[in-house]
C-alpha positions as CSV (number, residue, x, y, z in Angstrom):
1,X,114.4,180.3,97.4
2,X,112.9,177.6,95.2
3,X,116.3,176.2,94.3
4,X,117.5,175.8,98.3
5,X,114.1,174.1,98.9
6,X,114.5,171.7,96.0
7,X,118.0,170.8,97.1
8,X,117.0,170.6,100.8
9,X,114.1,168.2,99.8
10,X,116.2,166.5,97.6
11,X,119.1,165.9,100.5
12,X,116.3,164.9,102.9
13,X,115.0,162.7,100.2
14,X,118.3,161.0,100.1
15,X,118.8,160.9,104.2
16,X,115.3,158.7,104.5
17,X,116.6,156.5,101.5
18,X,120.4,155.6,103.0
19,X,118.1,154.5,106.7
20,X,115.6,153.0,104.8
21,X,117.8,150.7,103.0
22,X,120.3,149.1,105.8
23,X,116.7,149.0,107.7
24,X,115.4,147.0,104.9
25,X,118.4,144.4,104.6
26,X,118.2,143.9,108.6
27,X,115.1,142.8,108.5
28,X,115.4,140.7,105.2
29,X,118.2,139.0,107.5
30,X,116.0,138.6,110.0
31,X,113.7,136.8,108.1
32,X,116.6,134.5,106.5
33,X,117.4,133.6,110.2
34,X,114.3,132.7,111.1
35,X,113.5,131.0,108.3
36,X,116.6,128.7,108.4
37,X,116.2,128.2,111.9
38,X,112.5,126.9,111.4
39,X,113.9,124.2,108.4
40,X,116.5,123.4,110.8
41,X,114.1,122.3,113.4
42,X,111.8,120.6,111.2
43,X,115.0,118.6,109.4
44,X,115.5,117.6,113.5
45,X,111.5,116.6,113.5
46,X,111.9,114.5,110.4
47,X,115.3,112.8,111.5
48,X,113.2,112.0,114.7
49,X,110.0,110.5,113.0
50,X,112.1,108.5,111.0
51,X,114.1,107.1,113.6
52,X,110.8,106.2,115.1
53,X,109.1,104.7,112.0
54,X,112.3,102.2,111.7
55,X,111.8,101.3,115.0
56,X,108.2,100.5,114.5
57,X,109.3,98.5,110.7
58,X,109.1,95.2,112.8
59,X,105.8,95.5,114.0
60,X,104.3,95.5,110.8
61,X,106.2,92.2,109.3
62,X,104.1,88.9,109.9
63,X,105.5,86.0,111.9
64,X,107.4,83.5,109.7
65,X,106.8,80.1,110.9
66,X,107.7,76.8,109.5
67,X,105.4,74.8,107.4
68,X,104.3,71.3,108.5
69,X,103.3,69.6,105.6
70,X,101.5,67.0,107.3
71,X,99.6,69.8,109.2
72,X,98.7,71.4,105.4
73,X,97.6,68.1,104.0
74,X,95.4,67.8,106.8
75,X,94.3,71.4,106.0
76,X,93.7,70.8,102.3
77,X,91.6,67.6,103.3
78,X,88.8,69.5,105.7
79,X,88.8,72.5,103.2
80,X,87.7,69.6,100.8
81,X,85.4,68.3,103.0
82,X,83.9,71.2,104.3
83,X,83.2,73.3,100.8
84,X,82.4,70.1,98.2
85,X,82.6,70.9,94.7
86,X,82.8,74.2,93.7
87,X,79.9,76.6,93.2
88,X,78.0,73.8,95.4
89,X,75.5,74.9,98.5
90,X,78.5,73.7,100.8
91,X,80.9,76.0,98.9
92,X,79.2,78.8,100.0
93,X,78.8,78.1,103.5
94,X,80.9,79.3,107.3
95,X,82.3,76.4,107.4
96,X,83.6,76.3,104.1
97,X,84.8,79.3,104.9
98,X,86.5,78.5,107.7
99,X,88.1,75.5,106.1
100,X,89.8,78.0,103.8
101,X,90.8,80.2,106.5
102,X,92.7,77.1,108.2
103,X,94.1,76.1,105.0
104,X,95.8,79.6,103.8
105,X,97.1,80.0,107.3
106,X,98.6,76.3,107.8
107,X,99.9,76.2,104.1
């Protein structure tokens, strides 16, 4: 009687272990799926954003504008003016600053 039971545990054994393993690769496909359909979609996302960002590459660049030298010498001259030698009182001052302001914008 000990024999039978040994071989009819052992063939039960073997029953669970043939479902449990097609059971097993299902659901490792499943997660392959899924997981190819989620990098697909954020591929999609990215493609997206990037299309976006070069849309928005213009924005960023400043406007290029043609010098005037005159309009720069004049520039030069009031930033001259306005900060006096340097490390002076006048150096230090809004209006000095502002001078410079003019100056690296015109030139």
């Amino acid at each position: 009687m000990k024999g039978v039971s040994k071989r009819l545990l052992g063939a039960l054994l073997m029953v669970c272990w043939s479902s449990f393993l097609p059971a097993q690769d299902a659901g490792e496909q499943a997660l392959d799926a899924h997981k190819r359909a989620l990098d697909e979609e954020r591929h999609a996302n990215q493609l997206k954003r990037s299309a976006t960002e070069e849309s928005r590459a213009d924005l960023g660049k400043p406007v290029e504008h043609k010098r005037d030298a005159a309009l720069c010498e004049r520039s030069r001259q009031y930033a001259q003016m306005a900060c006096g030698a340097p490390y002076s009182g006048r150096s230090r001052s809004a209006r000095c600053t502002e001078a410079k302001m003019l100056l690296q914008q015109d030139c």
